[in-house]
C-alpha positions in Angstrom: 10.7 9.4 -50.6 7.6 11.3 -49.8 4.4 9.9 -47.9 1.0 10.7 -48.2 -2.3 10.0 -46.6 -5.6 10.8 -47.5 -7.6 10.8 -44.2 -10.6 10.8 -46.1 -10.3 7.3 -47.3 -8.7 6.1 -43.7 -10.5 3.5 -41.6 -8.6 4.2 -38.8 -7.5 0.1 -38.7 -4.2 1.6 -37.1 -1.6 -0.6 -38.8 0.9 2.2 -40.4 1.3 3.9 -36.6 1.6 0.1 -35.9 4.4 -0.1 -38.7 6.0 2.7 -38.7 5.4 4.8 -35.4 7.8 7.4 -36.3 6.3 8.6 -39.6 2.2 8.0 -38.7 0.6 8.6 -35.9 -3.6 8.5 -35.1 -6.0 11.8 -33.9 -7.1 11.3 -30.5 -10.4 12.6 -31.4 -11.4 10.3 -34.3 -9.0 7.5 -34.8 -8.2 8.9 -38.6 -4.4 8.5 -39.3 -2.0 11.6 -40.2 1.7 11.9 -41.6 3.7 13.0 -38.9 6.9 13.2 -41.1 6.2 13.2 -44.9 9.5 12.8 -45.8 11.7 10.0 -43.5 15.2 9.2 -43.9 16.0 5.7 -45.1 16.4 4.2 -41.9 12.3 4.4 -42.1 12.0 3.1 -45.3 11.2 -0.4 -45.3 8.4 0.5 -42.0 7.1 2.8 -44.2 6.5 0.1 -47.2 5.3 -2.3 -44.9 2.2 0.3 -43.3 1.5 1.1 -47.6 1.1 -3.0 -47.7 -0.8 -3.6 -44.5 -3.7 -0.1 -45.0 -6.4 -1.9 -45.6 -8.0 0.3 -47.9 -4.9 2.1 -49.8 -4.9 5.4 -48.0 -1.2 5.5 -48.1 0.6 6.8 -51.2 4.7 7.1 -51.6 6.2 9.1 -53.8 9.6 8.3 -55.2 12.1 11.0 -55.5 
C-alpha cells in the first residue's frame, strides 16, 4: 500500500494525524497535512483506511500494490 496526499486540497481538519499518527503528520506553519511514511507496514493499515474515510474533503489517496 502506498499513501498520498494532495496538500493542495487539504483543509487542515486534522483527522488522518488524528487516525493514523504514525503515517501523517501536520506543518507547524500552516496546519496543511503531509505523508510522513508513504508506504506503512500492515500493522498501519486499517488507521490509514480510517484517516481516507474521516478527510473531509478526499485529500487522501491509497494505492494498492
Amino acid at each position: 500500500m502506498k499513501v498520498e496526499l494532495d496538500g493542495n486540497r487539504c483543509v487542515s481538519s486534522g483527522q488522518c494525524v488524528i487516525s493514523a499518527p504514525d503515517v501523517f503528520d501536520q506543518s507547524e506553519v500552516d496546519g496543511v497535512s503531509f505523508v510522513r511514511d508513504a508506504e506503512p507496514g500492515p500493522e498501519t493499515e486499517e488507521a490509514v483506511r480510517e484517516a481516507v474515510s474521516l478527510c473531509p474533503v478526499g485529500a487522501i489517496t491509497l494505492l494498492e500494490d
